[in-house]
C-alpha atoms as one frame of an Amber mdcrd trajectory, in Angstrom:
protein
 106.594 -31.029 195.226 104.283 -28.236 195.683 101.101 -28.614 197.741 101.437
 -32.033 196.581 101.820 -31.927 193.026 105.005 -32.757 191.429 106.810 -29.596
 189.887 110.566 -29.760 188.203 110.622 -25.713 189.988 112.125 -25.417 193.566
 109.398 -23.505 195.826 110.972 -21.281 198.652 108.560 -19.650 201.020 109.388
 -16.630 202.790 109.057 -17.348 206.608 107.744 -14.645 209.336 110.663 -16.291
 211.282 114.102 -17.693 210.761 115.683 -20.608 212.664 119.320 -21.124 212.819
 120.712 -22.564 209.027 122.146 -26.015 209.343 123.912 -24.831 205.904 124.385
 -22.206 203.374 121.400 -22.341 201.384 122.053 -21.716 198.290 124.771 -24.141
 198.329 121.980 -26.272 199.379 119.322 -24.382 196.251 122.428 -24.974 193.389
 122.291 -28.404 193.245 118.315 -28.495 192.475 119.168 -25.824 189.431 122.075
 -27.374 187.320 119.904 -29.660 185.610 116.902 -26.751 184.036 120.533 -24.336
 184.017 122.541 -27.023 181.912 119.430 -27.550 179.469 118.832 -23.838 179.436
 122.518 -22.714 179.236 122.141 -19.751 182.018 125.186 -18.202 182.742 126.466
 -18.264 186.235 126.007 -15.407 188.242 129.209 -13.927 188.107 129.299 -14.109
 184.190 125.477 -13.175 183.749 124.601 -10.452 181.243 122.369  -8.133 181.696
 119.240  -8.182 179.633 121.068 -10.917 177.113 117.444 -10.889 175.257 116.924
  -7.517 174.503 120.646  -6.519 173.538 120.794  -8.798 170.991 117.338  -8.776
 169.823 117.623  -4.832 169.323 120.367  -5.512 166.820 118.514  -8.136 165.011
 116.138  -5.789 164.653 117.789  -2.705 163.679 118.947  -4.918 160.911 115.809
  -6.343 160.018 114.488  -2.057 159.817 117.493  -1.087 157.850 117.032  -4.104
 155.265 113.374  -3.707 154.566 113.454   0.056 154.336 116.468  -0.438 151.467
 114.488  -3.202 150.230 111.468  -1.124 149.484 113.069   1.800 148.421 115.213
  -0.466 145.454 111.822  -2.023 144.901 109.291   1.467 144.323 112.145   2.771
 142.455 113.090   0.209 139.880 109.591  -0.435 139.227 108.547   3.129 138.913
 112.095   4.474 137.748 115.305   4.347 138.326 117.397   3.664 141.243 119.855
   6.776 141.701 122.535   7.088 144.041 121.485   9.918 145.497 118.035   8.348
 146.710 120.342   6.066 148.377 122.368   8.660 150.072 119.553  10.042 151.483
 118.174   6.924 152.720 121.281   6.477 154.687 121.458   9.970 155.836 118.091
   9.431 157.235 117.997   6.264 158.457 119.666   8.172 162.378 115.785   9.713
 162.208 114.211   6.176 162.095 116.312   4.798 164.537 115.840   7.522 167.041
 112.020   7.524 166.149 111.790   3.983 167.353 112.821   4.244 170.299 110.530
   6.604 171.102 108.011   4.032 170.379 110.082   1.757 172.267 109.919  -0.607
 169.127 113.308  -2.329 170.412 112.992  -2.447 174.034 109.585  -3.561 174.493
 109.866  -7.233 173.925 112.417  -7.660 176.682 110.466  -5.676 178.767 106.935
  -7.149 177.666 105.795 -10.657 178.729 103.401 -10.636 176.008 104.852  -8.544
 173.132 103.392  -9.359 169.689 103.575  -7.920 166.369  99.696  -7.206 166.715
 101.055  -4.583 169.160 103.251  -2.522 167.247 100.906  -2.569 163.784  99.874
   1.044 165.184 103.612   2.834 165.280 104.604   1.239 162.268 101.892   2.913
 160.200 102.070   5.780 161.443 106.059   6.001 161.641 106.255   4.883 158.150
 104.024   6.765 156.514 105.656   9.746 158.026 109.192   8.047 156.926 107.695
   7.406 152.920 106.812  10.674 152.866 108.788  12.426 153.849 111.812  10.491
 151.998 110.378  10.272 148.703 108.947  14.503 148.957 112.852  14.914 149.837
 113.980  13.087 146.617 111.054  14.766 144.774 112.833  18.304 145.616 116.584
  16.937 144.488 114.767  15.441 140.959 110.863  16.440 140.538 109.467  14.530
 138.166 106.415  13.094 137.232 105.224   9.712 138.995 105.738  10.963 142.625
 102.649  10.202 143.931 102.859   6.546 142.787 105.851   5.976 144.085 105.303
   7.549 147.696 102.692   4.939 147.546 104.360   1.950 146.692 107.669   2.792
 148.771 104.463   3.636 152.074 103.545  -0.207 151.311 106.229  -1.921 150.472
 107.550  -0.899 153.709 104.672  -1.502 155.954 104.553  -5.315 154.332 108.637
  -5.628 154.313 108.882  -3.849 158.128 105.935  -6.536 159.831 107.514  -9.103
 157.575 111.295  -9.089 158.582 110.820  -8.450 161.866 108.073 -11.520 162.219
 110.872 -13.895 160.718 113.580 -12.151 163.038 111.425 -12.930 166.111 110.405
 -16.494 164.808 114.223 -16.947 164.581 115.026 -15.363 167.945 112.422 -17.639
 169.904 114.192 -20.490 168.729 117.579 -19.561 170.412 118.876 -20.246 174.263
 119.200 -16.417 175.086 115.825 -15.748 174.193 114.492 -17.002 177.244 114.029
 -15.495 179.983 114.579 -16.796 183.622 112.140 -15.938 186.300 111.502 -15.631
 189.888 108.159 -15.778 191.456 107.155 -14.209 194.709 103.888 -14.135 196.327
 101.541 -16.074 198.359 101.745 -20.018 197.310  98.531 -19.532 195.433  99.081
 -16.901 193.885 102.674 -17.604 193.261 101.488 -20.830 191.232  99.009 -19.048
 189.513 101.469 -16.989 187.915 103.763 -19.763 187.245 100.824 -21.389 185.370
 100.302 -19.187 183.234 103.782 -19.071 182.110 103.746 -22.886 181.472 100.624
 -22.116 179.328 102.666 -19.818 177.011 105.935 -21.026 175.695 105.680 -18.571
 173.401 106.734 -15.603 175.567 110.270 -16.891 176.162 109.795 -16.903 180.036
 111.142 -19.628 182.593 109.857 -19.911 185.706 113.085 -20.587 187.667 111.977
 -20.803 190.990 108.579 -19.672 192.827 109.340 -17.840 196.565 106.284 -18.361
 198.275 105.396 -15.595 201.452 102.456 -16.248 203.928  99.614 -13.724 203.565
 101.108 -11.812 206.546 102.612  -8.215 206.287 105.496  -9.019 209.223 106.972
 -11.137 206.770 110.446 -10.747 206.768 112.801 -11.517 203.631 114.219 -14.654
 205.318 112.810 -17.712 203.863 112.939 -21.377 203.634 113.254 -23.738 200.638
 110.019 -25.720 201.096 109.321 -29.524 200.540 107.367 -32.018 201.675 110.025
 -33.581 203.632 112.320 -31.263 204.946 112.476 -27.542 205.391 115.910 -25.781
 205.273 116.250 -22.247 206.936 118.835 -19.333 205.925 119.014 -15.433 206.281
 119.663 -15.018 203.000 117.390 -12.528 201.747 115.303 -12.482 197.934 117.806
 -10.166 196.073 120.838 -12.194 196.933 118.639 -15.203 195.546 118.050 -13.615
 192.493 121.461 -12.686 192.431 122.515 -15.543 192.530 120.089 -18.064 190.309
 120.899 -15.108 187.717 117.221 -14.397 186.950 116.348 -12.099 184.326 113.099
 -10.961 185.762 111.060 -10.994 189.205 107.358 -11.055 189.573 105.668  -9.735
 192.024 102.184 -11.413 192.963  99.605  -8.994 194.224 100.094  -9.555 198.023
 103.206  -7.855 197.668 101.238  -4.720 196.666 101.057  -4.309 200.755 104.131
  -5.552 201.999 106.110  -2.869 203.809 109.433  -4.567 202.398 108.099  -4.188
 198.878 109.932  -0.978 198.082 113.113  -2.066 199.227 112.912  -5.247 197.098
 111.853  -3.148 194.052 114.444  -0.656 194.453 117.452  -3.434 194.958 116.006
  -5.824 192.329 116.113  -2.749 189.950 119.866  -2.134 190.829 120.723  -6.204
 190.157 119.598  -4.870 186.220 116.095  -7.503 186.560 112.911  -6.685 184.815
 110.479  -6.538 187.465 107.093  -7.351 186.709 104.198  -6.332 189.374 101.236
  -7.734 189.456  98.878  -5.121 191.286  96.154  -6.496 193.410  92.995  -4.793
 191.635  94.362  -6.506 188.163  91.460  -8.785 187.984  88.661  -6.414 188.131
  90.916  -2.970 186.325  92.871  -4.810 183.746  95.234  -2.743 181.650  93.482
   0.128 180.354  94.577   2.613 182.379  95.262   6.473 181.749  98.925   7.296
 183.730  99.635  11.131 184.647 100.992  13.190 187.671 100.068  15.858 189.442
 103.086  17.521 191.112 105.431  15.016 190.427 102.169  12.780 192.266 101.641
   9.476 189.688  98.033   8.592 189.123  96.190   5.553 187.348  93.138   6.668
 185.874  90.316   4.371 185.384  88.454   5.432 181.955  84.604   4.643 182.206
  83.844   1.182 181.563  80.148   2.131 179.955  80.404   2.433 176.127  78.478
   5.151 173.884  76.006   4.005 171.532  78.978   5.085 168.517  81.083   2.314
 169.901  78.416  -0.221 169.517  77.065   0.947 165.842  81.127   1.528 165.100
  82.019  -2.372 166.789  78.964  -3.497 164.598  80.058  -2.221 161.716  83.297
  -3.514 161.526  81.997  -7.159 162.425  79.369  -6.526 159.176  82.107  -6.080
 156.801  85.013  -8.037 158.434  82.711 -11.242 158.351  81.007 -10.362 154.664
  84.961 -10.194 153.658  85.618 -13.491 155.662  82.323 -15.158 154.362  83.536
 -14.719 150.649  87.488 -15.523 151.387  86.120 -18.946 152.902  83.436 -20.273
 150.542  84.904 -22.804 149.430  86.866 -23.734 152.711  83.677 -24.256 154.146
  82.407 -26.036 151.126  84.596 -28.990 151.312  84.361 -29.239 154.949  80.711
 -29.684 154.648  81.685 -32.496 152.199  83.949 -34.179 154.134  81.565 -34.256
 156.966  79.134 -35.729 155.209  81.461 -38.422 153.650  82.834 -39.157 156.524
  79.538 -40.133 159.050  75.989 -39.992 158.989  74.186 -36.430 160.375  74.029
 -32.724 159.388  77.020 -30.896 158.086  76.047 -28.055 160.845  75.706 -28.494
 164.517  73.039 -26.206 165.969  73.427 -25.175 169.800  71.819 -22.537 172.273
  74.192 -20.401 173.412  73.731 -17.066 175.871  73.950 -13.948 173.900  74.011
 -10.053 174.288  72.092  -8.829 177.408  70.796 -12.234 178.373  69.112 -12.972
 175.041  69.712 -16.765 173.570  70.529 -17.589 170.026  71.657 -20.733 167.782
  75.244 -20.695 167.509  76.534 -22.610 164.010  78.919 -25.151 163.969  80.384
 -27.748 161.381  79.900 -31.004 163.084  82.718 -32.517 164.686  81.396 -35.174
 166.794  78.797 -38.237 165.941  75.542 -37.323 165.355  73.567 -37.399 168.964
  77.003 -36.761 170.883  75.181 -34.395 173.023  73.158 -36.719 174.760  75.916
 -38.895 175.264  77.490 -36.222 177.913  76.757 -37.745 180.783  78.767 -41.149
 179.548  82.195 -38.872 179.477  81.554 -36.582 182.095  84.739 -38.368 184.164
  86.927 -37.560 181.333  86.531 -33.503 181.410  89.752 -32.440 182.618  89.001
 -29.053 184.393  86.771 -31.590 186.879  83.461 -31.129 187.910  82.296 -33.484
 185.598  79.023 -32.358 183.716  77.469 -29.844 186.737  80.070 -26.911 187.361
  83.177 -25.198 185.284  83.774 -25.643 181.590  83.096 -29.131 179.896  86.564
 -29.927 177.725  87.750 -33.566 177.096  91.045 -34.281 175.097  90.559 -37.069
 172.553  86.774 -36.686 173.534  85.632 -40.245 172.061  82.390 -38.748 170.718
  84.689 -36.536 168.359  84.926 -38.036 164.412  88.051 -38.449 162.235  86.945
 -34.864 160.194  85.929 -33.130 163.206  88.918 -34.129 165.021  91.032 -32.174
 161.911  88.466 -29.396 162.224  89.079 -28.858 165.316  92.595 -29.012 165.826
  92.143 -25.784 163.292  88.986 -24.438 164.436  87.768 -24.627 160.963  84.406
 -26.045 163.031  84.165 -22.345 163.708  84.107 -20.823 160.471  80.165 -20.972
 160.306  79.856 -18.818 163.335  80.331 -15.824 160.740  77.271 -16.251 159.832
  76.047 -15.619 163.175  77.917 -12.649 163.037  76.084 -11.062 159.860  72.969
 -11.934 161.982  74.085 -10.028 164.704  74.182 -13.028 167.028  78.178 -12.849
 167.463  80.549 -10.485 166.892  83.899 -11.149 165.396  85.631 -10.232 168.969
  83.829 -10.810 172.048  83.647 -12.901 175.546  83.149 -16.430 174.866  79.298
 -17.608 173.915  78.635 -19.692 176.984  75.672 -22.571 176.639  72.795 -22.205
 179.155  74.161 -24.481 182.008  77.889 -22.250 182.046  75.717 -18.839 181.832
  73.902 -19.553 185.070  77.687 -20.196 186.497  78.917 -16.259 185.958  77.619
 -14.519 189.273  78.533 -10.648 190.600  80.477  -8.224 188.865  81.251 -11.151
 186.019  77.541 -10.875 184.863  78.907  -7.384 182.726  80.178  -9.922 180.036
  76.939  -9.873 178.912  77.102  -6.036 178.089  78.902  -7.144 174.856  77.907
  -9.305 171.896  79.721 -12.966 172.056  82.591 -13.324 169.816  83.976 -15.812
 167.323  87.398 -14.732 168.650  87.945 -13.702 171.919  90.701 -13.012 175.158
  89.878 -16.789 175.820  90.891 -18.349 172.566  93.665 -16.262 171.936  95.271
 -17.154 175.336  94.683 -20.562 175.771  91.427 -21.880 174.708  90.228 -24.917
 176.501  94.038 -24.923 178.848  92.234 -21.925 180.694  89.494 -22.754 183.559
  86.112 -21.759 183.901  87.016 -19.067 186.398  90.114 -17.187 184.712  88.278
 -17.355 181.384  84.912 -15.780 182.807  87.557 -13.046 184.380  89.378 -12.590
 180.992  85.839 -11.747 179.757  84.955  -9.258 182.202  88.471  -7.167 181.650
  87.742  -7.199 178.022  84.119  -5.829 178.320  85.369  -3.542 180.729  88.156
  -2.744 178.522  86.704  -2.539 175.107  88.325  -1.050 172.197  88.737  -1.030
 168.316  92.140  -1.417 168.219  92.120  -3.863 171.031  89.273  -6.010 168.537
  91.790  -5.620 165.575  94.998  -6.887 168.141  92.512 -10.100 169.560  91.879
 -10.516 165.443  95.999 -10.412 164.452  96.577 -12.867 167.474  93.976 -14.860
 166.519  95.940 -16.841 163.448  99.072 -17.505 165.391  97.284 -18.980 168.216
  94.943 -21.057 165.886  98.433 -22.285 164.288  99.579 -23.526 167.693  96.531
 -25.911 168.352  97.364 -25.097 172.106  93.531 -25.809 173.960  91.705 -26.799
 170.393  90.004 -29.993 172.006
């Protein structure tokens, strides 16, 4: 147990003082493992492999490259031609160029590496490494036969590979997720609060492939030592040994390090003998929450420095962001007519009330608007709020934090569906050809949430709402008030085009997990 709630993780806090062991503890530490090691199957620590994820995933991979490249060579050449041998050949002469090209853009090292790795992330470097690789292949093959027809064919082979690359290496990591040595064990340090923040968030996201292990909680105290205690709520059992041998020894694959670490005077010492155990270490800086990732990294003199780019945006980004929501959500309108159609009909079949739900909601720079919905609760379910305030499950009832109920009684049989899918959404892009909403943007807060966001959180409102956002594609309704007003404050601060078209690409597969669609 962990400040009182149950956990199946073992919590050892690092103590500013040791007292004399009554055993070896992590003697006493293996017994509370073998159960999570058993279902996991971890290897022990003398037989553990060194980044087990990433060596095989690599070659999966690789595989999945050198099949899809074949593949759409065969493919632009039968249909435009004929397949020669000596097209082939050079394929396979080439193929060293892609490899090494790749791991330049670290296309087979950054999942192990990455928490949060998604195929969104590496859309960029696959255009622009394949259309390089069509290219220049197919000009090659042009100068050993020229012949009419080149053209077409560089273009066909340019998307035949973009479509068979993002394809065969989605299925390879849908199949690699499924398999033991995909995950990845982890150790926590930090402060208790911040140490189960972290762990959290991992529980949130299956999807990463990441098991917290074990949490190592230090006081907020820079004479903390690396001796530490395996905390309970019953007893407390001391020992010298220090945080690598632990994560020696539980054979963790990677270490997080909360941000009070960021000022321990021990910190590079752990870092440096972590890094020589072969870990991943993972650290969490302590101005995260108000920098966020964006950050420029250079040296001067061999001096590393972390540039923070201005957080203002230029009236181009805003006429640029604006146009992509105008034809993104014309496109979207049309692709979904008739999607939205017969969920108007179904709502109407299946209880009395509008097919839309109309709601004020907080928009750009303070100004209000009427968000659309399709209705997906009983018709007056709004006034009925105060009835179910109990059953809101981030607390607070109806006065402070975000209002989300699971199996919210008020919801219908249709809106239920709808919602599980957010198809109760799909209106909103009509807000977003008004130029209410945007199709990427913080989370369009009612009236009574608005007035909740105080400080340096107020800058959400610098950026149009969004039918999509950091919130929804991270957890939706799972996520509190507060880390979901922060999320929106890094992305404001943060904005970008290609971080919109990422948040849009992530958008699906979170939508397909229902995780947080209450």
């Amino acid at each position: 147990m962990i400040g009182g709630t149950p956990t199946s993780d073992v919590a050892v806090a690092v103590a500013d003082t040791a007292t004399p062991s009554p055993a070896n503890a992590l003697t006493d530490l293996a017994p509370a493992f073998d159960t999570r090691a058993e279902r996991s199957a971890k290897p022990a620590a003398g037989d553990r492999v060194i980044d087990q994820r990433g060596r095989l995933l690599r070659r999966l991979l690789l595989v999945a490259d050198i099949t899809a490249l074949g593949a759409a060579l065969a493919l632009a050449e039968s249909t435009l031609g004929q397949l020669r041998a000596v097209d082939l050949a050079l394929l396979l002469l080439s193929l060293p160029l892609w490899v090494l090209v790749c791991n330049g853009h670290r296309l087979y090292h950054l999942e192990s590496h990455r928490a949060d790795f998604r195929a969104a992330d590496e859309i960029g470097p696959v255009l622009q490494m394949t259309t390089i690789w069509s290219w220049g292949t197919l000009l090659l093959t042009s100068l050993v036969h020229p012949g009419a027809g080149q053209v077409a064919k560089v273009a066909l082979f340019w998307a035949l590979s973009v479509i068979l690359l993002m394809t065969l290496r989605s299925v390879v990591r849908a199949y690699a997720r499924r398999q033991p040595w995909y995950v990845q064990h982890a150790l926590v340090i930090g402060p208790r609060s911040q140490a189960n923040a972290i762990v959290r968030k991992i529980a949130r996201h299956p999807e990463w492939g990441i098991e917290a292990q074990a949490r190592a909680a230090i006081p907020r105290s820079e004479r903390a030592s690396l001796r530490f205690v395996r905390s309970g709520d019953i007893d407390t059992v001391t020992t010298d040994t220090d945080l690598i041998e632990l994560a020696r020894d539980l054979a963790v694959d990677r270490v997080m390090l909360a941000p009070a670490l960021s000022h321990s005077p021990a910190r590079a010492d752990l870092i440096s003998g972590l890094s020589e155990l072969g870990v991943h270490v993972d650290l969490i800086p302590s101005w995260s929450d108000f920098v966020g990732a964006r950050l420029d990294v250079h040296e001067m003199e061999g001096m590393p420095l972390l540039t923070i780019p201005r957080t203002r945006l230029r009236r181009s980004a805003f006429r640029l962001k604006r146009a992509f929501d105008l034809i993104g959500a014309t496109l979207a309108l049309a692709l979904f007519a008739l999607p939205m159609l017969v969920c108007a009909i179904a709502i109407k079949l299946d209880t009395r009330g509008p097919a839309l739900f109309h709601q004020r909601r907080v928009g750009r720079d303070d100004e209000p608007f009427e968000l659309l919905k399709f209705r997906s609760m009983h018709d007056g379910a709004d006034g009925r709020k105060d009835d179910v305030a109990r059953l809101n499950f981030h607390g607070g009832g109806n006065g402070s934090g975000m209002f989300k109920i699971r199996e919210d009684p008020r919801t219908t049989r249709v809106g239920a569906f709808l919602r599980r899918y957010s198809l109760d959404e799909l209106p909103q892009l009509i807000n977003v050809v008004r130029g209410d909403m945007s199709l990427v943007g913080p989370r369009p807060l009612i009236e009574d949430e608005d007035r909740q966001v105080e400080g340096r959180f107020r800058k959400r409102i610098g950026l149009t709402p969004g039918l999509t956002g950091p919130w929804q594609v991270h957890g939706r309704s799972e996520i509190p008030f507060e880390e979901m007003v922060s999320l929106d404050y890094l992305y404001v601060t943060n904005w970008s085009l290609s971080g919109d078209a990422k948040l849009l690409m992530r958008t699906l597969p979170a939508v397909l997990r229902r995780s947080g669609a209450y």
